[in-house]
C-alpha positions in Angstrom: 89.7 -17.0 12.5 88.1 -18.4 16.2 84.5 -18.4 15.9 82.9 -18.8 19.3 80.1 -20.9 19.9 78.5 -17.7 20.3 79.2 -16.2 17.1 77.7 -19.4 15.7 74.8 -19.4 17.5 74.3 -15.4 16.4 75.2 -16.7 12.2 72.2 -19.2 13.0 69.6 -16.8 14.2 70.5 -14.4 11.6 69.9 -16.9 9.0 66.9 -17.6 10.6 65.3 -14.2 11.0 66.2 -13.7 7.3 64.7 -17.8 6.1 61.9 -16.2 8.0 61.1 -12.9 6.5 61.5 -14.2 3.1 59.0 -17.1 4.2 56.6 -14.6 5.2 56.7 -12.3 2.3 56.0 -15.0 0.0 53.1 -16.0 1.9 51.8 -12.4 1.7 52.0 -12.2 -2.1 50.4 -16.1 -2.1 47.5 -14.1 0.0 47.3 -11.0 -1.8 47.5 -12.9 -5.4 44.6 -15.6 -3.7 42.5 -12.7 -3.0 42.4 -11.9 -6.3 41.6 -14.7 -7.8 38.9 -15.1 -5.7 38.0 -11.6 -6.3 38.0 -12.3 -10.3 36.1 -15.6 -9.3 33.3 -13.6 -7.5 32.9 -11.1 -10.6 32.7 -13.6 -13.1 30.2 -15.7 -11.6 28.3 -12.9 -11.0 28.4 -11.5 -14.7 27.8 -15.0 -16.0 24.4 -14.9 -14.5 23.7 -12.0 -15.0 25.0 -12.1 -19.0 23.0 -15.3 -18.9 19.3 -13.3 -17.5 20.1 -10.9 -20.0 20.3 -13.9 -23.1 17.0 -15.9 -21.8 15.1 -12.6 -21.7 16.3 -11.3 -24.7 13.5 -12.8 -27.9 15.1 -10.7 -30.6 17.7 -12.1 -32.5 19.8 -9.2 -33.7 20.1 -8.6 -29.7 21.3 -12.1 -29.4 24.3 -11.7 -32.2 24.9 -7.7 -30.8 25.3 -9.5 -27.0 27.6 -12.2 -28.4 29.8 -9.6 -30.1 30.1 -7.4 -27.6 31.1 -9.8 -24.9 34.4 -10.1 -26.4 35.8 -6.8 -25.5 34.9 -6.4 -22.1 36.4 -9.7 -20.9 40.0 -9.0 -23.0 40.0 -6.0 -20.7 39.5 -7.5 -17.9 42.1 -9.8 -18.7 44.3 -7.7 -19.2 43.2 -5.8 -16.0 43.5 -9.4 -14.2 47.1 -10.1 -15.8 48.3 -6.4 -14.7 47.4 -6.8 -10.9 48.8 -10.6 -10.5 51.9 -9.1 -12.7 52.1 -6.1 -9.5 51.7 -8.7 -6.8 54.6 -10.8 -8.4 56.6 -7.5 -8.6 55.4 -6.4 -5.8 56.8 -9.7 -3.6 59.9 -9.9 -5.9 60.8 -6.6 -4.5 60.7 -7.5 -1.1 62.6 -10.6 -1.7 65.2 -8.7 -3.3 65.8 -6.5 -0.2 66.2 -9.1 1.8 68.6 -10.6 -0.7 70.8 -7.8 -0.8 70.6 -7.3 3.1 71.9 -10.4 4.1 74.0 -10.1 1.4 75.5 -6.9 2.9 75.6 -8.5 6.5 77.8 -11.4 5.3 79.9 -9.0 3.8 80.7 -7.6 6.9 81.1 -11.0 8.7 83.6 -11.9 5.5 85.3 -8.8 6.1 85.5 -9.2 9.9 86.6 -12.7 9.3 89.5 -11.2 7.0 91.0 -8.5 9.4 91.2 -11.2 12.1 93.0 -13.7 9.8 95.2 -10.7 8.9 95.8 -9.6 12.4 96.3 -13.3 13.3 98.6 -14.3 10.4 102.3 -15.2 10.4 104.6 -12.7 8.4 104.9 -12.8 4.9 101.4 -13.9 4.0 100.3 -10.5 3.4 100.1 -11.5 0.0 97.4 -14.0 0.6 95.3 -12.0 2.6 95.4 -9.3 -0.1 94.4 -11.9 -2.8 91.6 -13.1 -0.6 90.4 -9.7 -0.3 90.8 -9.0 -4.1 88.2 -11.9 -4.6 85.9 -10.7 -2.1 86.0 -7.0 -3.7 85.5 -8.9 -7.6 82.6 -11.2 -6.0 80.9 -8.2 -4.6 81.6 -6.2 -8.0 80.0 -8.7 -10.1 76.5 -9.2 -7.4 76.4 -5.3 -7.7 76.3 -6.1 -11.6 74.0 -9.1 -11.6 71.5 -6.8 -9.3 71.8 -3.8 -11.9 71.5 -5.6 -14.4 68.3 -7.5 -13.4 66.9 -4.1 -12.1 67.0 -2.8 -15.3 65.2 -6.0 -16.9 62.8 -5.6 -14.0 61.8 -1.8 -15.4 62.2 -3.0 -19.0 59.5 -5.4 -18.5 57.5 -3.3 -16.2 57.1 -0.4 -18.9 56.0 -3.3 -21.4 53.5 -4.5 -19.3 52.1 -0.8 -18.4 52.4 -0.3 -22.2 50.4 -3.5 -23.4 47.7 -2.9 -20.5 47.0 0.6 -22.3 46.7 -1.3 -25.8 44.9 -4.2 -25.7 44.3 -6.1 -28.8 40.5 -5.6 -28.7 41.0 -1.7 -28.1 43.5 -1.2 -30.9 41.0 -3.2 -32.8 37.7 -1.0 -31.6 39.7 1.8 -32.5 40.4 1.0 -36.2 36.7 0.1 -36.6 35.8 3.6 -35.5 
């Protein structure tokens, strides 16, 4: 296989364009995830001074225990609300990246491939047994990334219905629900 300067300089750019829109869909989910926190920030400061108004003004102490107690839930929702969004982002990015993955992933095959038809159309007689074996590995390399990418699909759902499943159930609720 002959690869021209050109080819070489197309290999680079491709590498590039694809170092780049991985680069740039992490920053997203970096920005989107940075909003939220600063999002969450924002809320809590505000309903810490306002839980705060509510504690000076409040001269009974029944209504200081009932306040205290009642805190608790609220905030492990929120938490849990928190932890479900960032866990969406994450996903969210993860995603992406994996497209991009398999992409260039698909691209090099071709190139591989490409690269394998010359070396056959190039190569003296009698080494067709070669090139075969050298495509055998090729087709077992892509068989076991179409595995690995199944296979971590599926653990992506798995853990995806646990979270949706644990965000409906929080401790606190499965607790305010035994009380009642």
């Amino acid at each position: 296989m002959n690869t021209t300067p050109e080819q070489f300089v197309q290999l680079q750019k491709t590498a590039l364009d694809s170092f780049q829109a991985a680069a740039l869909t992490s920053v997203e989910g970096l920005e989107k995830l940075t909003e939220l926190n600063i999002q969450v920030a924002r809320a809590s400061i505000d309903e810490a001074t306002e839980a705060f108004k509510s504690l000076l003004d409040s001269k009974d102490p029944k209504a200081l225990v009932e306040f205290a107690s009642n805190g608790a839930q609220p905030a492990a929702e929120k938490f849990a609300a928190y932890a479900k969004q960032a866990y969406d982002i994450a996903a969210a990015t993860n995603t992406e990246l994996a497209k991009l993955v398999e992409k260039q992933f698909a691209e090099s095959n071709k190139q591989i491939y490409a690269a394998i038809d010359a070396l056959a159309k190039n190569a003296p007689a009698g080494s067709e047994g070669a090139v075969a074996l050298v495509k055998q590995a090729v087709n077992t390399a892509n068989s076991a990334f179409d595995q690995v990418t199944k296979a971590t699909k599926q653990v992506v759902e798995l853990a995806e219905a646990n979270i949706a499943a644990a965000a409906k159930t929080t401790p606190v609720r499965a607790a305010a629900k035994k009380a009642a």
